[in-house]
GUMIVO-989757 format. One record per residue (C-alpha): residue number from 1; residue in one letter; x negated, y, z negated. Coordinates in steps of 0.25 Angstrom, whole numbers, plus 5000, padded with zeros to 4 digits. Each point is the difference from the previous one (the first is absolute). Example, Ala and Ser with C-alpha at 12.3 -4.5 7.8 and 13.67 -1.06 7.14 Angstrom:
<site><n>1</n><res>a</res><px>4951</px><py>4982</py><pz>4969</pz></site>
<site><n>2</n><res>s</res><px>4994</px><py>5014</py><pz>5002</pz></site>
This chain:
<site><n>1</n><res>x</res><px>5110</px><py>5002</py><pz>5032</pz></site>
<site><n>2</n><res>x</res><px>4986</px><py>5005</py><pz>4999</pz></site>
<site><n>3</n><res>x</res><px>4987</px><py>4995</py><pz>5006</pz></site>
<site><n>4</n><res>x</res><px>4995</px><py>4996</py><pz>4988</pz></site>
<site><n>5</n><res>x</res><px>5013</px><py>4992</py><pz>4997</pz></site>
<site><n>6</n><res>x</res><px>4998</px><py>4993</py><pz>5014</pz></site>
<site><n>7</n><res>x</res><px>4988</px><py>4997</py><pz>4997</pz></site>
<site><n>8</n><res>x</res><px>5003</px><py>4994</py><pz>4985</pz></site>
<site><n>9</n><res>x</res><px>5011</px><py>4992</py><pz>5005</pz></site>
<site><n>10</n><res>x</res><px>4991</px><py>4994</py><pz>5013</pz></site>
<site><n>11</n><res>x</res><px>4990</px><py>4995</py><pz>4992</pz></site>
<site><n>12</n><res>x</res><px>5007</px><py>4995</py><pz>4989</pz></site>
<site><n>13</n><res>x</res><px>5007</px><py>4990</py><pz>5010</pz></site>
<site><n>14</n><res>x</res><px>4988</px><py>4997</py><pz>5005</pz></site>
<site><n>15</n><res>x</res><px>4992</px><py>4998</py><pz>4986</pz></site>
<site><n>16</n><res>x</res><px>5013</px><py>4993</py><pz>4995</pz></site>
<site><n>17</n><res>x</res><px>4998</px><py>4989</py><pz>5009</pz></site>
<site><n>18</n><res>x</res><px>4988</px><py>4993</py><pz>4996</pz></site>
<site><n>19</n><res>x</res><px>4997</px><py>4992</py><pz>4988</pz></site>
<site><n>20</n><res>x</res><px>4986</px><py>4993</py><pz>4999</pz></site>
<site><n>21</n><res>x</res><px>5005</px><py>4988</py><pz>4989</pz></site>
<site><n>22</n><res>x</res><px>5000</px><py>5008</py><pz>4989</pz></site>
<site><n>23</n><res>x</res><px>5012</px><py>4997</py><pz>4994</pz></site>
<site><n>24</n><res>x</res><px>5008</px><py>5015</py><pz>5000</pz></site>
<site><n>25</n><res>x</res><px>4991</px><py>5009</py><pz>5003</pz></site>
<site><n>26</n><res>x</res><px>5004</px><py>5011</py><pz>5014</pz></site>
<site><n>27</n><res>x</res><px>4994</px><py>5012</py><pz>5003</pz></site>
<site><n>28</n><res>x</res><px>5006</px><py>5011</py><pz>5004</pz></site>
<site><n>29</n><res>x</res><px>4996</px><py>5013</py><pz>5005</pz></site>
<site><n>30</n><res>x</res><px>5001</px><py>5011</py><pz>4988</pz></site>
<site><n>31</n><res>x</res><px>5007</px><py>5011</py><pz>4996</pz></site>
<site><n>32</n><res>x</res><px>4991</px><py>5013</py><pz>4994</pz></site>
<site><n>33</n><res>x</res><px>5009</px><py>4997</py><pz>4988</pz></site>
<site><n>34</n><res>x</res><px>4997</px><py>4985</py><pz>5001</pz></site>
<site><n>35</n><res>x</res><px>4985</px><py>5004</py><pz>5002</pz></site>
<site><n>36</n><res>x</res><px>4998</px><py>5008</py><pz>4988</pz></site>
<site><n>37</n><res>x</res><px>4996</px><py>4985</py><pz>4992</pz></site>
<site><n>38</n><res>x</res><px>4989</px><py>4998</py><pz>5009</pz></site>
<site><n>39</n><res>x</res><px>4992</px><py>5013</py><pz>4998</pz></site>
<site><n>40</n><res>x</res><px>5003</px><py>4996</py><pz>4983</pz></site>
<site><n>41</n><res>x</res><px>4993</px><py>4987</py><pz>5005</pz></site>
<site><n>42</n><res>x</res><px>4988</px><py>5008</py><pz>5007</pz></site>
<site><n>43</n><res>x</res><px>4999</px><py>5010</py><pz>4989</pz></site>
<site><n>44</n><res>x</res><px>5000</px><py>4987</py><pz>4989</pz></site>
<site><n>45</n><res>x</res><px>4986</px><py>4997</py><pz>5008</pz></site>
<site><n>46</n><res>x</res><px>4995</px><py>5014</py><pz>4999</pz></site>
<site><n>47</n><res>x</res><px>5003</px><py>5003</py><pz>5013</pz></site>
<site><n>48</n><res>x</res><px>5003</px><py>5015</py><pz>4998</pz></site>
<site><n>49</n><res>x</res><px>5011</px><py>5004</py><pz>5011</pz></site>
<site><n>50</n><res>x</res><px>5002</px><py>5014</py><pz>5001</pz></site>
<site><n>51</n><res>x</res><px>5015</px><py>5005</py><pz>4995</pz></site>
<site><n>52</n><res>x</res><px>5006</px><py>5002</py><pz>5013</pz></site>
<site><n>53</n><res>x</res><px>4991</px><py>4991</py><pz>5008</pz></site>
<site><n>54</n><res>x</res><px>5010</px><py>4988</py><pz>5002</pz></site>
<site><n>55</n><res>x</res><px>5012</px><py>5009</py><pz>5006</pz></site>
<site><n>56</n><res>x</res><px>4989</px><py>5006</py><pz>5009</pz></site>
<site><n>57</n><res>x</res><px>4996</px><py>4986</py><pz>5004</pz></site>
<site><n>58</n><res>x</res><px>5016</px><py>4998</py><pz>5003</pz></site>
<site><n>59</n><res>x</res><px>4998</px><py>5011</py><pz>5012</pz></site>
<site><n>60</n><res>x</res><px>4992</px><py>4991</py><pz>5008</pz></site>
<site><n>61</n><res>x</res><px>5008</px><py>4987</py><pz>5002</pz></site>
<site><n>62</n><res>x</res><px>5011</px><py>4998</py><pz>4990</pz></site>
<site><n>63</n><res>x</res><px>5000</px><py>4986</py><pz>5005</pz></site>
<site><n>64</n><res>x</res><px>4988</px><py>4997</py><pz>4996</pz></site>
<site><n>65</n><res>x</res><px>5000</px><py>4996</py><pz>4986</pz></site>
<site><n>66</n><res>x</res><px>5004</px><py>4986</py><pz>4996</pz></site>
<site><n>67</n><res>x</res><px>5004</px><py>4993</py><pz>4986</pz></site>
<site><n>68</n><res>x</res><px>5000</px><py>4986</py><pz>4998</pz></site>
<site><n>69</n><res>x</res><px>5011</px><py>4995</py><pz>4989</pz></site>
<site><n>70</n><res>x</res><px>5001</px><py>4989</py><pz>4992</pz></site>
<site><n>71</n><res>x</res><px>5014</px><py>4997</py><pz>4995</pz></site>
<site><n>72</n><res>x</res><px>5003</px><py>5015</py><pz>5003</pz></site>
<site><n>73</n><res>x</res><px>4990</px><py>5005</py><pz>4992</pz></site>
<site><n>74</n><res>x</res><px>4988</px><py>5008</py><pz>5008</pz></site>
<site><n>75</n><res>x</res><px>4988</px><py>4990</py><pz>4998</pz></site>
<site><n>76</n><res>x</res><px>4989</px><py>5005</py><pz>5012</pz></site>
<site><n>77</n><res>x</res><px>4998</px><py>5011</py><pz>5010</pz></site>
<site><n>78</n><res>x</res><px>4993</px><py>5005</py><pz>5012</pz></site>
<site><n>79</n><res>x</res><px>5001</px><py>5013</py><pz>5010</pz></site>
<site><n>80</n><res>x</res><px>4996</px><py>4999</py><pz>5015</pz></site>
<site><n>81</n><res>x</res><px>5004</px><py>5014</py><pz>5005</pz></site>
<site><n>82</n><res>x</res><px>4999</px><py>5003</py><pz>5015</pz></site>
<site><n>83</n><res>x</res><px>4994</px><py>5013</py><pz>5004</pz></site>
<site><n>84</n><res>x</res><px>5004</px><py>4999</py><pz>5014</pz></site>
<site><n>85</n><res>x</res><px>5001</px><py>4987</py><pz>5011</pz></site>
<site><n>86</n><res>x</res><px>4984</px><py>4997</py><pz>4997</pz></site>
<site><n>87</n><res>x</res><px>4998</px><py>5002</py><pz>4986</pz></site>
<site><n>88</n><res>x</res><px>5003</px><py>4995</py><pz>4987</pz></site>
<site><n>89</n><res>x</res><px>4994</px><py>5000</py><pz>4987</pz></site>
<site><n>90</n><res>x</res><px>5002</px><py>4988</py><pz>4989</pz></site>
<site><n>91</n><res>x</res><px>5002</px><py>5005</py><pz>4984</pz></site>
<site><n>92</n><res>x</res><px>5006</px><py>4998</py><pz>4988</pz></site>
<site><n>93</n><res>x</res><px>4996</px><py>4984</py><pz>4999</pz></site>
<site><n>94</n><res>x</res><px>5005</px><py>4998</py><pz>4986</pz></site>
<site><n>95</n><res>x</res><px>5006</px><py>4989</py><pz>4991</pz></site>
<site><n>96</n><res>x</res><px>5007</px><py>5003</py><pz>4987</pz></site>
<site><n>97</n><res>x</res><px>4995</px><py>4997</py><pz>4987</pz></site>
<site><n>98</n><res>x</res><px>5003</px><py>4986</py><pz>4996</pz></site>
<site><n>99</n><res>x</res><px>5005</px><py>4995</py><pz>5015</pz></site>
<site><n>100</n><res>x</res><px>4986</px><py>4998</py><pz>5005</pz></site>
<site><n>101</n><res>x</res><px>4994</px><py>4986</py><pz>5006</pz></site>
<site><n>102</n><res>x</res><px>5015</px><py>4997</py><pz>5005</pz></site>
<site><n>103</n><res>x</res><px>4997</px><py>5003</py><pz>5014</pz></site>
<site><n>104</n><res>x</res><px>5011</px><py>5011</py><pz>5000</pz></site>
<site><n>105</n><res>x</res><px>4987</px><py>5009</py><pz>5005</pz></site>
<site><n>106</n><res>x</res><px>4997</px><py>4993</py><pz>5012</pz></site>
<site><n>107</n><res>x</res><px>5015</px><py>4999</py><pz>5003</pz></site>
<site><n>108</n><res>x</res><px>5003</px><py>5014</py><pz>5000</pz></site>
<site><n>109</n><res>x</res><px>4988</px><py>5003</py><pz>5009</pz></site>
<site><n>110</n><res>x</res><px>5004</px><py>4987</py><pz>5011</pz></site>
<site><n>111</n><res>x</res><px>5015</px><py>5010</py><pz>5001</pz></site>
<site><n>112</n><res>x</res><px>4992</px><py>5012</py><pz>5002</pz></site>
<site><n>113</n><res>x</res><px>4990</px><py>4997</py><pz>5011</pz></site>
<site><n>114</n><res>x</res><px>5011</px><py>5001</py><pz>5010</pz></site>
<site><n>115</n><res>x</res><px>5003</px><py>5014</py><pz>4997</pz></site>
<site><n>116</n><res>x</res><px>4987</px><py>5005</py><pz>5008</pz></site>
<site><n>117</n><res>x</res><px>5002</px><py>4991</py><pz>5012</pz></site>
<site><n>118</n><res>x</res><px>4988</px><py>5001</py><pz>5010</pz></site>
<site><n>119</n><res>x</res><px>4993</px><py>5014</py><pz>4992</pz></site>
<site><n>120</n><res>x</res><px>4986</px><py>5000</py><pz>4994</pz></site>
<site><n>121</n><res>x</res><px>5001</px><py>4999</py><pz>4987</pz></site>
<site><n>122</n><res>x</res><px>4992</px><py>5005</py><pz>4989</pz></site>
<site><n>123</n><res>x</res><px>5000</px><py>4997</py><pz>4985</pz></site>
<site><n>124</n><res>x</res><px>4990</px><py>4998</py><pz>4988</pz></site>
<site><n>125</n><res>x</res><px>4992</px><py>4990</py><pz>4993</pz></site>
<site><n>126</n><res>x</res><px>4993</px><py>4997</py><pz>4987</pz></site>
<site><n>127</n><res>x</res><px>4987</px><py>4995</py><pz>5003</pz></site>
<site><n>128</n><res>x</res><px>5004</px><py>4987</py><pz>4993</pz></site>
<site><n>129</n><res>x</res><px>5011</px><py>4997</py><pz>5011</pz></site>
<site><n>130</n><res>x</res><px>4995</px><py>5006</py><pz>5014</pz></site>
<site><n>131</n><res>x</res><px>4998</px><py>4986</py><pz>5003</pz></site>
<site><n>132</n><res>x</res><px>5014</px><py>4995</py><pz>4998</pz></site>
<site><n>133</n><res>x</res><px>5005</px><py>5015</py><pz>5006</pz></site>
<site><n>134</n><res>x</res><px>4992</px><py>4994</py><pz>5014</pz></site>
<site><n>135</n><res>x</res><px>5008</px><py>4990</py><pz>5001</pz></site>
<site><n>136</n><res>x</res><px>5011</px><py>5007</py><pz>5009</pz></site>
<site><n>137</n><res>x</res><px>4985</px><py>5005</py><pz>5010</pz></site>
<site><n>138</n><res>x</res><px>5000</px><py>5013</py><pz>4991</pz></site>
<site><n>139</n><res>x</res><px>4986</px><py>5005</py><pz>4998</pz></site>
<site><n>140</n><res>x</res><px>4992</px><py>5009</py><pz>4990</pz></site>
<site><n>141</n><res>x</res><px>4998</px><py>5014</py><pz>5006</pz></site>
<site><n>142</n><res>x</res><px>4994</px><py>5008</py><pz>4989</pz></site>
<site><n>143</n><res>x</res><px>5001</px><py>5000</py><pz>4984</pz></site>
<site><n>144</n><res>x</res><px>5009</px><py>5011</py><pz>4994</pz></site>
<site><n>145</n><res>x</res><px>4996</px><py>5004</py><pz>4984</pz></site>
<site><n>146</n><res>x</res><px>5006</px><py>5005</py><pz>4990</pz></site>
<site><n>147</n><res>x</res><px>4995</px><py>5013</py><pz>4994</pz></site>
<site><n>148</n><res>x</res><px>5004</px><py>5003</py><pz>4987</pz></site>
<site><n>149</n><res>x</res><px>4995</px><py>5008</py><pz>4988</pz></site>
<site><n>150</n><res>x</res><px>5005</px><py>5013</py><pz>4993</pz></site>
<site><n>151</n><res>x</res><px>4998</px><py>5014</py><pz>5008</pz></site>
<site><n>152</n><res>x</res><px>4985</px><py>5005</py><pz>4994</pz></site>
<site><n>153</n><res>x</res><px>5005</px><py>5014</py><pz>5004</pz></site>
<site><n>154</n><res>x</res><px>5011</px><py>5009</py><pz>5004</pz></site>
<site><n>155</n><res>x</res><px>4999</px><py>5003</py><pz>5016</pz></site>
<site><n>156</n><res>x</res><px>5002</px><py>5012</py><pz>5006</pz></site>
<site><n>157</n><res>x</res><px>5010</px><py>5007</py><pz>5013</pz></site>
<site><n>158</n><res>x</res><px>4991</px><py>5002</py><pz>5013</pz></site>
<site><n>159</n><res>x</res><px>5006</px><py>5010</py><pz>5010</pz></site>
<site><n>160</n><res>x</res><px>5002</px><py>4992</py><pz>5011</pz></site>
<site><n>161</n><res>x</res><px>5008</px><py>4991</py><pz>4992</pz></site>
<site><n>162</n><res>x</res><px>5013</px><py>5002</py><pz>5001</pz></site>
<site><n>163</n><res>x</res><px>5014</px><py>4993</py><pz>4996</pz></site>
<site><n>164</n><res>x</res><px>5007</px><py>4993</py><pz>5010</pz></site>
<site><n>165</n><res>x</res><px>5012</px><py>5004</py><pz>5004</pz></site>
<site><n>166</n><res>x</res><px>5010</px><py>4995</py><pz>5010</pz></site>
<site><n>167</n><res>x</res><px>4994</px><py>5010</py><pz>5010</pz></site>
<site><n>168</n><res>x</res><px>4987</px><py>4989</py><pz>5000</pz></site>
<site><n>169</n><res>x</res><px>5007</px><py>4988</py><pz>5001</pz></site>
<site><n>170</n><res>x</res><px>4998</px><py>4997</py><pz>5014</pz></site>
<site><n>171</n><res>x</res><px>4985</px><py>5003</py><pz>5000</pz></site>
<site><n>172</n><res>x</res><px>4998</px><py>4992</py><pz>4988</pz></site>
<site><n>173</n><res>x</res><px>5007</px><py>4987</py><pz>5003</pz></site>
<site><n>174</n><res>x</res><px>4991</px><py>5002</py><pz>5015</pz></site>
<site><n>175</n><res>x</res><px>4989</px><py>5002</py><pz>4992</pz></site>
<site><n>176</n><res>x</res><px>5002</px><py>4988</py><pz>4991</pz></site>
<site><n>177</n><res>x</res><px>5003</px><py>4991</py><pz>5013</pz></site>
<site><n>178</n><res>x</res><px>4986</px><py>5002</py><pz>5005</pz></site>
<site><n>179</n><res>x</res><px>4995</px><py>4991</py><pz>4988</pz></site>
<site><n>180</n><res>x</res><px>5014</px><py>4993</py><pz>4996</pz></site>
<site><n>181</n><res>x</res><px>5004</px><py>4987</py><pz>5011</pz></site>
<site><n>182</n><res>x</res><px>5013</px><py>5008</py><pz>5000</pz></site>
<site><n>183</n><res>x</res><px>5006</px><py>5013</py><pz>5000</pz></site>
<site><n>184</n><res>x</res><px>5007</px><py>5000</py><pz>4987</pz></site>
<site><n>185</n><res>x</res><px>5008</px><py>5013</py><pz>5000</pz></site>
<site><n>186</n><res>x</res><px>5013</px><py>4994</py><pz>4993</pz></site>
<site><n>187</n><res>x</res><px>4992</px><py>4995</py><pz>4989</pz></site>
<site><n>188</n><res>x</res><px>4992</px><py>5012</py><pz>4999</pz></site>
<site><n>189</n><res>x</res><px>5012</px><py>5010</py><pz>4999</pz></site>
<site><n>190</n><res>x</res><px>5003</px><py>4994</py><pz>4988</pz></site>
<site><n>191</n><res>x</res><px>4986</px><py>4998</py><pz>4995</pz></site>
<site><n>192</n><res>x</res><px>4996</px><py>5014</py><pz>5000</pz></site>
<site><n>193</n><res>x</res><px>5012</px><py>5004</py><pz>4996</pz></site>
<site><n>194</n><res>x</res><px>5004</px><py>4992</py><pz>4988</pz></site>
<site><n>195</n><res>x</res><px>5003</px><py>5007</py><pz>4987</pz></site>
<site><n>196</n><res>x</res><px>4988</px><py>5001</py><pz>4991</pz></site>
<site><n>197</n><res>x</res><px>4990</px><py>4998</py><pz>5014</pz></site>
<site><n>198</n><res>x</res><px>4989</px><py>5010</py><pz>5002</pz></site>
<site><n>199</n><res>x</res><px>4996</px><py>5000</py><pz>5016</pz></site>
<site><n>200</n><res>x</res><px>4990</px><py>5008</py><pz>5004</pz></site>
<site><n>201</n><res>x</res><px>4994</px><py>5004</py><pz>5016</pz></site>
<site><n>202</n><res>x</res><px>4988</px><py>5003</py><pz>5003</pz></site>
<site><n>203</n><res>x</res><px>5001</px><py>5011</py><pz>5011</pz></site>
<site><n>204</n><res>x</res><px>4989</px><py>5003</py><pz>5010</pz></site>
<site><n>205</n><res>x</res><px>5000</px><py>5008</py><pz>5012</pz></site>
<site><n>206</n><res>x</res><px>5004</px><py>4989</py><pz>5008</pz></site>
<site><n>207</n><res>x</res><px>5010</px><py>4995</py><pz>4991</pz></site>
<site><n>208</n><res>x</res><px>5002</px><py>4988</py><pz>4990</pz></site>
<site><n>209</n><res>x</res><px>4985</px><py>4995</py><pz>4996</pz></site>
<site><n>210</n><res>x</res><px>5006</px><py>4994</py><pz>4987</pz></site>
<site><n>211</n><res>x</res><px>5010</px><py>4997</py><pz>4991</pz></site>
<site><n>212</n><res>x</res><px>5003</px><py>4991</py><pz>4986</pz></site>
<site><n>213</n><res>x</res><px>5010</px><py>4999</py><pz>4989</pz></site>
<site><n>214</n><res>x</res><px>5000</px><py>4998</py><pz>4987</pz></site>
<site><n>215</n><res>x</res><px>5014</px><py>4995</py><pz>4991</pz></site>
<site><n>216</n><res>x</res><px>5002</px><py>4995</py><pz>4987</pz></site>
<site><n>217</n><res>x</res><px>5000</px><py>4986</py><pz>4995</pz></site>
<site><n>218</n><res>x</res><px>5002</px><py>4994</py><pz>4986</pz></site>
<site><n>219</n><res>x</res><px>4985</px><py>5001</py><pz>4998</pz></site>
<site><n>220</n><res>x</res><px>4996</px><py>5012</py><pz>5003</pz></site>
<site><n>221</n><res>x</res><px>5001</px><py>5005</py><pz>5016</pz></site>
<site><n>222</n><res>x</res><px>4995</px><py>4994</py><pz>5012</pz></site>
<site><n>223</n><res>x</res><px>4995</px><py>5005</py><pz>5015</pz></site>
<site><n>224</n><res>x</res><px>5002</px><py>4995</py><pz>5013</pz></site>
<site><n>225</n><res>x</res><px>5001</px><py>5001</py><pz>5009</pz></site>
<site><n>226</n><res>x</res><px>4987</px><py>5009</py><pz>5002</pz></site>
<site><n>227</n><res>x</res><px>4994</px><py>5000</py><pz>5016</pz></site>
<site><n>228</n><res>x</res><px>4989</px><py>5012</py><pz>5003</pz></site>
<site><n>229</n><res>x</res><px>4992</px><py>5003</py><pz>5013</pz></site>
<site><n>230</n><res>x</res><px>4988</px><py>5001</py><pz>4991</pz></site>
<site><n>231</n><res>x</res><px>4995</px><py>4997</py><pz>4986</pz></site>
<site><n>232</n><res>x</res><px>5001</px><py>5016</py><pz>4997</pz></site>
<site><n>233</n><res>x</res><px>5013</px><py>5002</py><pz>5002</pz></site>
<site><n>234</n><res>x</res><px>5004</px><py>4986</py><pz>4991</pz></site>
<site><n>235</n><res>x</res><px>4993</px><py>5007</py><pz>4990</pz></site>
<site><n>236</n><res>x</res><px>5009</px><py>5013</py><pz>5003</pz></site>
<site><n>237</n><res>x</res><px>5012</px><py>4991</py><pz>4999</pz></site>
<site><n>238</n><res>x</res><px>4996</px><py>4993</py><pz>4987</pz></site>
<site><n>239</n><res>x</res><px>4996</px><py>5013</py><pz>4993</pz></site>
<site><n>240</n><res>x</res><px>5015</px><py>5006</py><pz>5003</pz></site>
<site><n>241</n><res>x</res><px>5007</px><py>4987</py><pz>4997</pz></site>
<site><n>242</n><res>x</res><px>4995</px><py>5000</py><pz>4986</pz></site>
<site><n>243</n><res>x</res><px>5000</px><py>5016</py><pz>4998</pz></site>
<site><n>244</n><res>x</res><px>5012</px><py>4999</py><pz>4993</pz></site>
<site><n>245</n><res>x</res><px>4997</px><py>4988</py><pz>4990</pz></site>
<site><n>246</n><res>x</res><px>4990</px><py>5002</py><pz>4987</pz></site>
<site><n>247</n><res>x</res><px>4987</px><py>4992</py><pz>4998</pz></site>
<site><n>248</n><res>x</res><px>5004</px><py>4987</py><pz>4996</pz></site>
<site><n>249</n><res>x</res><px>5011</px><py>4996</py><pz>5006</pz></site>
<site><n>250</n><res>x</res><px>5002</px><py>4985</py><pz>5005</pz></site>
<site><n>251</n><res>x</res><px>4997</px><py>4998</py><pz>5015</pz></site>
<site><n>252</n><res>x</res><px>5001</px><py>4990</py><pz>5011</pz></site>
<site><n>253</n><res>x</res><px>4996</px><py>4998</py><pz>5012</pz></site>
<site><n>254</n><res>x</res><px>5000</px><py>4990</py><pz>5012</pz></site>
<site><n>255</n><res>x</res><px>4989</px><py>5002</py><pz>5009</pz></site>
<site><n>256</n><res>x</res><px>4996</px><py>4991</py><pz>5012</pz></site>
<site><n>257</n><res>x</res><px>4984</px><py>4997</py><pz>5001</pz></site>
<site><n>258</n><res>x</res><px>5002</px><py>5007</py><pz>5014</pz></site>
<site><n>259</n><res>x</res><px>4992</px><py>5014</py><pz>4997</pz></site>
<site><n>260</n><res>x</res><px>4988</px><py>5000</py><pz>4992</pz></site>
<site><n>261</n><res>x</res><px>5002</px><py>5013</py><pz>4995</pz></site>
<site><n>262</n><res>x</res><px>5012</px><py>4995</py><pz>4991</pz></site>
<site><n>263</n><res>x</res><px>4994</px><py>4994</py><pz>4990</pz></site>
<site><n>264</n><res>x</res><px>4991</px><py>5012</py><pz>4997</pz></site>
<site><n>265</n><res>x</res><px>5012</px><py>5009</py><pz>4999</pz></site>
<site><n>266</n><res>x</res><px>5007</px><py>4991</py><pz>4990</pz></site>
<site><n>267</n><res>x</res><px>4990</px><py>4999</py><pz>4992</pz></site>
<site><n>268</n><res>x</res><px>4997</px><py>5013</py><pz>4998</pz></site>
<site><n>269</n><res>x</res><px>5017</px><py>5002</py><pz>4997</pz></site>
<site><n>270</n><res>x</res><px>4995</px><py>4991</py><pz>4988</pz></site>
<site><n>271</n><res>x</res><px>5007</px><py>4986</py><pz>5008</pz></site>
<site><n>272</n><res>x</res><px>4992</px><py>4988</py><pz>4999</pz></site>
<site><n>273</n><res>x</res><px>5002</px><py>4987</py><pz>5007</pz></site>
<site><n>274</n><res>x</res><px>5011</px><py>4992</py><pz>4994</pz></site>
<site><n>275</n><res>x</res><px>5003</px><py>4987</py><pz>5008</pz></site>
<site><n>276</n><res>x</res><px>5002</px><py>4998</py><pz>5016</pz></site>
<site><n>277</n><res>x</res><px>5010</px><py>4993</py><pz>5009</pz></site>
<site><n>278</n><res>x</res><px>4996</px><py>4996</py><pz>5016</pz></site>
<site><n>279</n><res>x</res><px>5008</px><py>5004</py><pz>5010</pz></site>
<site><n>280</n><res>x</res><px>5006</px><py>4988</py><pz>5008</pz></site>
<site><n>281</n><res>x</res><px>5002</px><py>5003</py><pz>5016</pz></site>
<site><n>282</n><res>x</res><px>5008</px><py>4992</py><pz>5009</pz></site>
<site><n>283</n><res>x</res><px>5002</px><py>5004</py><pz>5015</pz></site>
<site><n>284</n><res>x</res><px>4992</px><py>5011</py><pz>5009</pz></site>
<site><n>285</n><res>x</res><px>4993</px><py>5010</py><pz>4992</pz></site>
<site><n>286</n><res>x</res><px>5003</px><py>5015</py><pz>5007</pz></site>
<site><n>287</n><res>x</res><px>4989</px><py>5009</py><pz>5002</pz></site>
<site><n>288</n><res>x</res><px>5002</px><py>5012</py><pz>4986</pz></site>
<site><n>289</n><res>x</res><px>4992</px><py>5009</py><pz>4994</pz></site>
<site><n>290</n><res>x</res><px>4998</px><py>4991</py><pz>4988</pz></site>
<site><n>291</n><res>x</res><px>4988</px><py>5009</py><pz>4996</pz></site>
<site><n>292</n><res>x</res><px>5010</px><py>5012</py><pz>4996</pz></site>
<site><n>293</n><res>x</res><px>5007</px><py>4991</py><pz>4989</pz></site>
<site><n>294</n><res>x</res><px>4994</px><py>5002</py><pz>4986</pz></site>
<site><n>295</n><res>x</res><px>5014</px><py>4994</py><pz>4992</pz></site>
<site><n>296</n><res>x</res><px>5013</px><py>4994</py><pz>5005</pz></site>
<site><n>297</n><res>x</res><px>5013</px><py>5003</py><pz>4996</pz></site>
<site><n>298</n><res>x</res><px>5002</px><py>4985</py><pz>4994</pz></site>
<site><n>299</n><res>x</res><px>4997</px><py>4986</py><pz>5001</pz></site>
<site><n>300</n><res>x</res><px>5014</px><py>4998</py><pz>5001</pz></site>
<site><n>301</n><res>x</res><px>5002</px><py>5007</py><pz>5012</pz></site>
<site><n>302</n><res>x</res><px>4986</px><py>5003</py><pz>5005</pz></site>
């Protein structure tokens, strides 16, 4: 049997267990076929997931994604993916159409929080709910905004911006550690990777000083994650990512208010400001260079 079998089948007989009055509604941990109705629900709320983002999600903690069900049928959902023993990120918080006000959201959410156990946990807020999302002692860190718009221009290749290749794999996902509460490197294999994904290095002398991605979604393309050492070589980034897509294309953009240089370099992409979330912190904050993040990879998986 596989790991990701094991994991399914431990989860699911601890998820079975539990019912919280609400007639016959379960949760159970989900299969990436079973998953595939909860990035229909995100999408119906114009959340634009990337093609090939949820099998990359799958990489990090395939025992992390929980559906609730009602009378068999899927009704609510959540993912808590573990990173590692002291890290996990909430996502994915969504009730179908129709099922709402049934508590079938809070339910699925009560089976989940046992998966992280004692890790910091990190999620996302709209500024409507950080109160509520404080109730478990998470705190606001920062806001993270969404940039959207159409591109004003076709970028262009810098020299020392360069595909990444297996070869960089390593140096990247040390790289990213530096800024990221974990090192991610079995979700980054598939992330840079993934068909229809363009990631791109910034090579200094001294290594990795950058890197970012851009993939396609059903709107238009999205980019994240995109970490620099300096404003000048996120420009470089930005200018290659978008060489190979003509002047108006539809682009999006999650950026975290943590470099004040972002919003400039946006802008001038052609993005505006489209709405924003609060990132919600519970545990001990590690000490990253937050100031190389200009976009994440997802609000989903951080």
């Amino acid at each position: 049997m596989s790991t990701v079998d094991d994991a399914l089948q431990h989860h699911n007989r601890e998820a079975n267990n539990t019912k919280y009055d609400l007639g016959d509604f379960t949760v159970e941990v989900a299969t990436p076929e079973e998953w595939k109705v909860v990035t229909e629900w995100g999408n119906g709320e114009h959340w634009n997931i990337g093609f090939r983002d949820p099998e990359c999600f799958f990489a990090i903690d395939p025992g992390g994604f929980f559906l609730g069900k009602a009378g068999g049928r899927p009704v609510s959902a959540v993912s808590l993916v573990n990173y590692d023993d002291s890290y996990a990120v909430w996502g994915h918080y969504l009730v179908a159409p129709g099922e709402r006000g049934k508590g079938y959201g809070i339910g699925v959410c009560k089976v989940a929080s046992r998966h992280s156990g004692n890790r910091t946990t990190a999620g996302d807020a709209m500024p409507e709910q950080v109160q509520n999302y404080s109730k478990d002692g998470s705190q606001p860190i920062h806001k993270t905004v969404h940039w959207y718009g159409d591109l004003a221009r076709t970028g262009s290749q810098h020299e020392q911006v360069v595909p990444i290749t297996a070869a960089h794999l390593d140096a990247v996902a040390d790289y990213d550690a530096e800024s990221f509460p974990a090192r991610r490197g079995p979700f980054l294999e598939k992330w840079l990777f993934a068909e229809g994904h363009r990631a791109l290095v910034y090579l200094s002398d001294d290594g990795v000083a950058g890197y970012g991605v851009i993939r396609p979604a059903p709107v238009g393309h999205r980019i994240g994650p995109l970490t620099a050492d300096t404003p000048e070589i996120a420009h470089a980034l930005l200018e290659s990512l978008t060489a190979e897509l003509p002047a108006g294309e539809t682009m999006s953009v999650f950026a975290p208010d943590l470099q004040p240089a972002t919003a400039g370099l946006l802008t001038d992409l052609g993005l505006a400001e489209h709405f924003h979330v609060v990132r919600m912190w519970r545990g001990p904050r590690p000490d990253l260079r937050t100031e190389r993040v200009y976009a994440i990879s997802s609000l989903e998986v951080g």
